[in-house]
N, C-alpha and C positions, 0 to 999 in steps of 0.2 A: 499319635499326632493326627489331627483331623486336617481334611481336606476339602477346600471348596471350592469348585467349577465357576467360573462365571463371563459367561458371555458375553465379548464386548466387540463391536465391530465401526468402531467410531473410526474410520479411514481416512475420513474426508481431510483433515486436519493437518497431515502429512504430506498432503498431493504439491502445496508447494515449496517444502522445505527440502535444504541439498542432502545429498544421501552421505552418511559418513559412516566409514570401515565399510569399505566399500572391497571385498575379493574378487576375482577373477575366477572360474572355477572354467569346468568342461562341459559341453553340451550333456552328456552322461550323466552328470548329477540332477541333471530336471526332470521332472514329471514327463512322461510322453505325451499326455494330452495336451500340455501345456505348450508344448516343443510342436504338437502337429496342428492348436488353433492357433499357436503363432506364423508358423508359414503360410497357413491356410490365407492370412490375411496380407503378407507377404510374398505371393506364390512367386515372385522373380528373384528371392536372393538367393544365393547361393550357401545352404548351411555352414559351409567352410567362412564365409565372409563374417558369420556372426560372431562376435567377444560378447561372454555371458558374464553378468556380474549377480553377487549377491551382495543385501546387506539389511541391514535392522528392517527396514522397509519391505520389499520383496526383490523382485528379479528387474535386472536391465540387461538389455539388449543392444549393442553397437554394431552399428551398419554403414553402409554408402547407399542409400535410394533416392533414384531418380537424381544422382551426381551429387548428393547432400548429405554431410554427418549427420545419423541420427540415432537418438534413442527413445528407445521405446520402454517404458517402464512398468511393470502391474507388481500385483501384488504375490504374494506363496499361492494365493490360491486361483489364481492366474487372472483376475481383476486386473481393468487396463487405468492406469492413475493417468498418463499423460505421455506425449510426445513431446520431444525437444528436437528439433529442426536446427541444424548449425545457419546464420545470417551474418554478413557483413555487417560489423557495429555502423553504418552508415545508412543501414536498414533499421535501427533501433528509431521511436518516436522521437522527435527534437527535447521534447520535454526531457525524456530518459538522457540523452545526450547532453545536455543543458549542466543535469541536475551531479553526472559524475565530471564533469568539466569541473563546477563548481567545488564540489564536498572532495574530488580525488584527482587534486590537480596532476599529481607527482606519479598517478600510478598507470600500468600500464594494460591496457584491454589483453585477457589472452585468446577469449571465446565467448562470442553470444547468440543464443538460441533464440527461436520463436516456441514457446511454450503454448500446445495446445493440450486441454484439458477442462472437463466439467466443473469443477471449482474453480479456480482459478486461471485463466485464459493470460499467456504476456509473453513476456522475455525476462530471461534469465541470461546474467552478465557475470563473467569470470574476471577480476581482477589480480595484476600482482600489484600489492603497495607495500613498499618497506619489505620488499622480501617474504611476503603472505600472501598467501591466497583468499581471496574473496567473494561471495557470491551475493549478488542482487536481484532481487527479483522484482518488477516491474508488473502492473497490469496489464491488460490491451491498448488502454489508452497512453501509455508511458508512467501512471503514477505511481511513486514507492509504494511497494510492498513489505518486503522483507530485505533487513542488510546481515547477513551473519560478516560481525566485525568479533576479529580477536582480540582481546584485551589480555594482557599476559599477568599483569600484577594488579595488584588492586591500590596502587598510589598512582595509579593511570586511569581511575574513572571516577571526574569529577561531580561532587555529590550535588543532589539538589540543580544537576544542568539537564536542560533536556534538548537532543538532536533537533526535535520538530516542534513548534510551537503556533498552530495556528488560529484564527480566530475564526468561529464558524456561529451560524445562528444558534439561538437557544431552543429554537422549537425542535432541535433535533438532538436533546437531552432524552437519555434512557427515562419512560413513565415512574421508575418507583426512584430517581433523582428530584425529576417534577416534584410529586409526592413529601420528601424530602426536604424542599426549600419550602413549599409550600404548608408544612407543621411548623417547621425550625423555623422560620425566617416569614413572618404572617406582613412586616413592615417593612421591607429590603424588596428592591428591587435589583433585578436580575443586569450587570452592566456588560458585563464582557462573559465570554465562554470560549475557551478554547481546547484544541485537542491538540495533544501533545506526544513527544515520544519522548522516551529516554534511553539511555547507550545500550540497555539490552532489548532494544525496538517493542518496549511493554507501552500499551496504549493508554492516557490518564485522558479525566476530564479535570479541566481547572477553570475555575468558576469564581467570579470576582461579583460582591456585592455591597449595594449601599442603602440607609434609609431616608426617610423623605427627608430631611435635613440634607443628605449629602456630606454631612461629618463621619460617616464613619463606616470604614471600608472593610469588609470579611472576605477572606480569599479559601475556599476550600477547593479540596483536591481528592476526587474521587477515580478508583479503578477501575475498568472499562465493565467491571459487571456491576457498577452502581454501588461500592462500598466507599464509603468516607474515608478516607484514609488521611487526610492531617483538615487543619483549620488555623489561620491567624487572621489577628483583626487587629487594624490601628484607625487612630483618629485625624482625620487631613481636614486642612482648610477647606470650606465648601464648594469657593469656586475651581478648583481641580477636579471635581468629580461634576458629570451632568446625566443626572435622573433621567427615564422616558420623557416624563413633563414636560423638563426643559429642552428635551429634543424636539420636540412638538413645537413649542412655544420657540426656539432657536432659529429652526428653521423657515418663520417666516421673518424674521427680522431682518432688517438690509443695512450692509455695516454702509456706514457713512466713507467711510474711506477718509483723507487726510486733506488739507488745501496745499492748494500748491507753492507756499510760500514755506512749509515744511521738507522741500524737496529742492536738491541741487539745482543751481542756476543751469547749468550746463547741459543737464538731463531734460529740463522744460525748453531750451533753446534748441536742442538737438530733434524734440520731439516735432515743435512745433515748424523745423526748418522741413521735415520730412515729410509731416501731414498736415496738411490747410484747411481741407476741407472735412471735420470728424466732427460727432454728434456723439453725445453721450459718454465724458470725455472722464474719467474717475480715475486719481491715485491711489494707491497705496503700499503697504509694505510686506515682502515675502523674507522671513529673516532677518537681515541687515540690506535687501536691497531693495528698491523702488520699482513697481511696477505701473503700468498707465495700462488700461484698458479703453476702449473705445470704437465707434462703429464708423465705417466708411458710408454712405447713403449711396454713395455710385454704384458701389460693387455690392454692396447691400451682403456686407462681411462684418465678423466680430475679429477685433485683434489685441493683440497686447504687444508692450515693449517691457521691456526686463532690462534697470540698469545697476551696478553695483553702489556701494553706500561713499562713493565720491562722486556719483552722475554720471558714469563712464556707461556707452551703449555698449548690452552684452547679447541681446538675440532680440528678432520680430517671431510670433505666432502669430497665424492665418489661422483661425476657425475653421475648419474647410466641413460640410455639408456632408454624412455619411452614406446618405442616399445619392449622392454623387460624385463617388470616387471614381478616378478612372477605371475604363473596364479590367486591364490590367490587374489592378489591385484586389478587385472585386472577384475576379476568377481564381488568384491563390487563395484567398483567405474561403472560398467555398470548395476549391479542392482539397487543401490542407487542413482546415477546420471547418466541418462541415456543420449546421448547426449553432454554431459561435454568433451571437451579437455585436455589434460595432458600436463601442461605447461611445466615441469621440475619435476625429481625425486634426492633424493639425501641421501646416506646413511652417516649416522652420526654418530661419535664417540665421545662424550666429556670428560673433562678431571677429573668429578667427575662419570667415568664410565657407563654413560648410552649412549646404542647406539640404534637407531631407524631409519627409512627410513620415510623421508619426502616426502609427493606427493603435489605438488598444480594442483589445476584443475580453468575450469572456462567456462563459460557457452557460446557460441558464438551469443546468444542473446543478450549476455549484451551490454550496450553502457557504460561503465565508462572508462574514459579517465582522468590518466591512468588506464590501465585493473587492477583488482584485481583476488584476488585466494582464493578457500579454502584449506586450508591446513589440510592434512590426515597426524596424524602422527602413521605408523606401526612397530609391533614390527617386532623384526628377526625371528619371525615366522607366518610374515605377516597377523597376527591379528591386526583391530583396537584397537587403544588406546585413542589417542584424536581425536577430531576435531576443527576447527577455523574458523568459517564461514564466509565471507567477505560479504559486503554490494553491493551484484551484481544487477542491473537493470535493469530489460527485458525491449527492443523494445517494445515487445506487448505492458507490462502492463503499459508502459511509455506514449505511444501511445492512447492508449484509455485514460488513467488519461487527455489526451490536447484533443480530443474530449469531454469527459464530459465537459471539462472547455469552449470550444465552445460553445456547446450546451447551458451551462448556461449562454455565454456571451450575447447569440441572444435572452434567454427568459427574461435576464436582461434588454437589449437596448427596447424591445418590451414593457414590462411594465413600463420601465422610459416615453416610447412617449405614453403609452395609459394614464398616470397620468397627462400629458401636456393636455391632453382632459377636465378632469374633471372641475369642480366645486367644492370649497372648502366643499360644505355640502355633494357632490357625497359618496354614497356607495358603496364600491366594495364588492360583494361574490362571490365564486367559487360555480358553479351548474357543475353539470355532471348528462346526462340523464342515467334513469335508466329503466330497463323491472318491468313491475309491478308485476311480479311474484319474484323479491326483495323486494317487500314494508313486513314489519312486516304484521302480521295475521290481529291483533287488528285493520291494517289502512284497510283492506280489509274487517273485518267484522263490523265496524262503516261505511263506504259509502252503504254496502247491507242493513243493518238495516237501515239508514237516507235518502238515495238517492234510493229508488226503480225506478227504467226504467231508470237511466242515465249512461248513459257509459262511461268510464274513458280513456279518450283519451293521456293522457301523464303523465310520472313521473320525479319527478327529484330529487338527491340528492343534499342541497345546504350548504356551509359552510360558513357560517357567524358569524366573531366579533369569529374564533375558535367552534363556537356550529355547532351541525351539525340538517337538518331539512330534512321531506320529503315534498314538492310541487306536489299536484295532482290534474288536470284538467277533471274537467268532463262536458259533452254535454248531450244533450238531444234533441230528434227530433224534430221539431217544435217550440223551443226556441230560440231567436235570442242571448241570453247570455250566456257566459260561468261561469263556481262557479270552482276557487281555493281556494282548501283546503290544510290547512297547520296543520303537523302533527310533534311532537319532535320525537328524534331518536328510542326514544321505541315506536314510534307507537299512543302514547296521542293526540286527539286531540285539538292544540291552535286557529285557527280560519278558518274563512269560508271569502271570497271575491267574490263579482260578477264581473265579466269581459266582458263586452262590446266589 
């Protein structure tokens, strides 16, 4: 049976996914160097205070520093993946707070970190729902990451649904998708794009399109490394669908709005008993109910009244000026969102007496197409009261999410053509060389005791069949043969080989 080594050191990938089979083990089972640059970086704990874990990943460490549950996590070969810092869920971003308010009304927080680490920077949130444990992970900013959700049977995950579906621009299509629409599809324009998720949080692009006619609509669906993965097309009336063109062409047009003899007596009586003096005065219809817009010339304001479809008054909107919101206002929304644009402000009166000043904001990073807002809603003494946080999409984090997916595509194509090598009996294991000042004690004091005058010229850590082993090469002066010794993860040793 032949054997093949092969190097792989793709880490990055892991840094924010939960550790599962996770053991408890003893200080005594680690590496000493790994044990003496951990305190080095540590030098206040007390080694009794540390619980060591292992698990498919590498090593975690739990502590109390500086009055805070932490852990500290690297790899076997003592690489540092990330810090988990314990925080009150009341420290987590509002958006993250928002988003499990919403999706996991029923469940109950049991622990949330602040996650610092080079790939991936956020928080990490422990849930029980239903009697499960659950782990979410968040970015810096608050936006979902990762959900590991457990699905126990499979007549519990419904097909063809997807968790997240949102609409983002098209310029931020993987180039060899571009490519793609651009052979396939020479007459179709591009209408909608969105990115989406599905219950095992796999990333899809779905891509809606039509021709200049507007009859006839193609929906395809591609995986986040740009593979087409299904296609339907049906035929629709053409005013349901609106080409580029007629976006263009749409948006200069100005709808006329309705005459007032189309609109409740009581609605036009209520209006006009309220305001006398308005310029610019236009109906029309929002669903089933009537709307009047119109400008004041005094207060030199745009407003609207909202009534339902029997003339009943249901709210006033005030226009209000974004460049001059009270200072108040203007100070959360630069504390709290720093950066964020002010789309529209607008003071509201309704007609079961509550009146509040709506702000929507929104991030100029984002790409969702259309844009979205959060919506601040303040009282008249411009203190918050609610908020509504919209599913906004940063460039960056969008960006890097199609680099990972790259990355993984090329270490995919790479190991599909290195298994076209093989042999059906072929063995694949992952080694990664190691400094022998990572071997456990135990493999360092069996070679001194068994092997006196031979030198140990290379180490290696090897993963095979999931087990993990250490491989250690030793010479001797005047010997034309080499002796590997092979040792299990605690340092035992299982055999000896001579090597020619």
């Amino acid at each position: 049976m032949k054997k093949l080594i092969f190097i792989f050191s793709t880490f990055i990938f892991i840094s924010i996914l939960p550790m599962y089979g996770q053991n408890q083990i003893n200080a005594d089972e680690l590496p000493q160097y790994l044990k003496t640059d951990f305190f080095r970086k540590f030098p206040t704990i007390n080694p009794d205070d540390v619980k060591w874990y292992k698990s498919d990943d590498g090593y975690e460490a739990r502590f109390i520093f500086q009055n805070t549950a932490t852990n500290y996590v690297m790899t076997y070969a003592g690489k540092w993946i990330r810090t988990e810092s314990k925080i009150n869920e009341t420290d987590l971003p509002r958006i993250s707070q928002e988003y499990i308010k919403n999706n996991y009304p029923n469940a109950t927080i049991k622990e949330v970190y602040m996650v610092q680490s080079d790939v991936y920077p956020g928080y990490k949130v422990i849930l029980i729902d239903n009697q499960k444990e659950l782990i979410i992970n968040f970015d810096k900013s608050g936006n979902l990451l990762t959900e590991d959700k457990t699905i126990t049977t499979e007549s519990e995950i419904p097909e063809s649904e997807y968790v997240k579906k949102i609409s983002i621009l098209p310029d931020y299509l993987p180039s060899n998708i571009k490519e793609y629409l651009g052979l396939s599809y020479k007459n179709y324009y591009v209408s909608k794009v969105y990115w989406a998720k599905d219950n095992f949080n796999v990333d899809y692009y779905i891509i809606e399109l039509t021709n200049d006619k507007g009859d006839n609509l193609v929906e395809l669906e591609f995986d986040f490394y740009g593979n087409l993965l299904s296609q339907t097309q049906e035929t629709i009336e053409p005013k349901e669908i609106v080409t580029k063109k007629d976006k263009k062409s749409d948006s200069k047009k100005i709808t006329p709005g309705i005459p007032e003899t189309m609109v409740p007596k009581n609605a036009i009586d209520y209006f006009k008993k309220k305001e006398k003096r308005v310029e610019q005065v236009k109906w029309d219809t929002i669903n089933k109910n009537y709307v009047v817009s119109y400008v004041n010339p005094l207060r030199n304001l745009k407003y609207q009244m909202e009534f339902d479809e029997k003339g009943n008054w249901l709210k006033t909107t005030t226009f209000l000026d974004p460049k001059s919101l009270n200072p108040m206002i203007t100070r959360f929304i630069n504390d709290n969102y720093p950066g964020y644009i002010i789309n529209s402000a607008e003071n509201i009166v309704t007609h079961d007496k509550k009146k509040y000043i709506l702000v929507e904001i929104y991030s100029p990073e984002w790409i969702n197409d259309p844009m979205v807002y959060h919506q601040l809603f303040f009282s008249l003494s411009y203190r918050l009261e609610k908020e509504i946080l919209a599913d906004g999409v940063s460039k960056y984090d969008f960006l890097e999410m199609q680099k990972k997916a790259q990355s993984l595509t090329k270490t995919k194509e790479y190991l599909e053509q290195l298994n076209h090598t093989l042999d059906e009996d072929d063995v694949i294991y992952y080694s990664q060389n190691i400094s022998p000042k990572s071997l456990p004690g135990n493999v360092i004091k069996y070679v001194n005791e068994n092997y006196s005058g031979w030198l140990l010229k290379e180490a290696m850590l090897i993963v095979e069949e999931g087990q993990y082993f250490y491989n250690i090469y030793l010479k001797k002066e005047g010997w034309p043969d080499r002796i590997k010794l092979t040792f299990d993860f605690k340092g035992d040793f299982i055999s000896e080989e001579k090597i020619k």
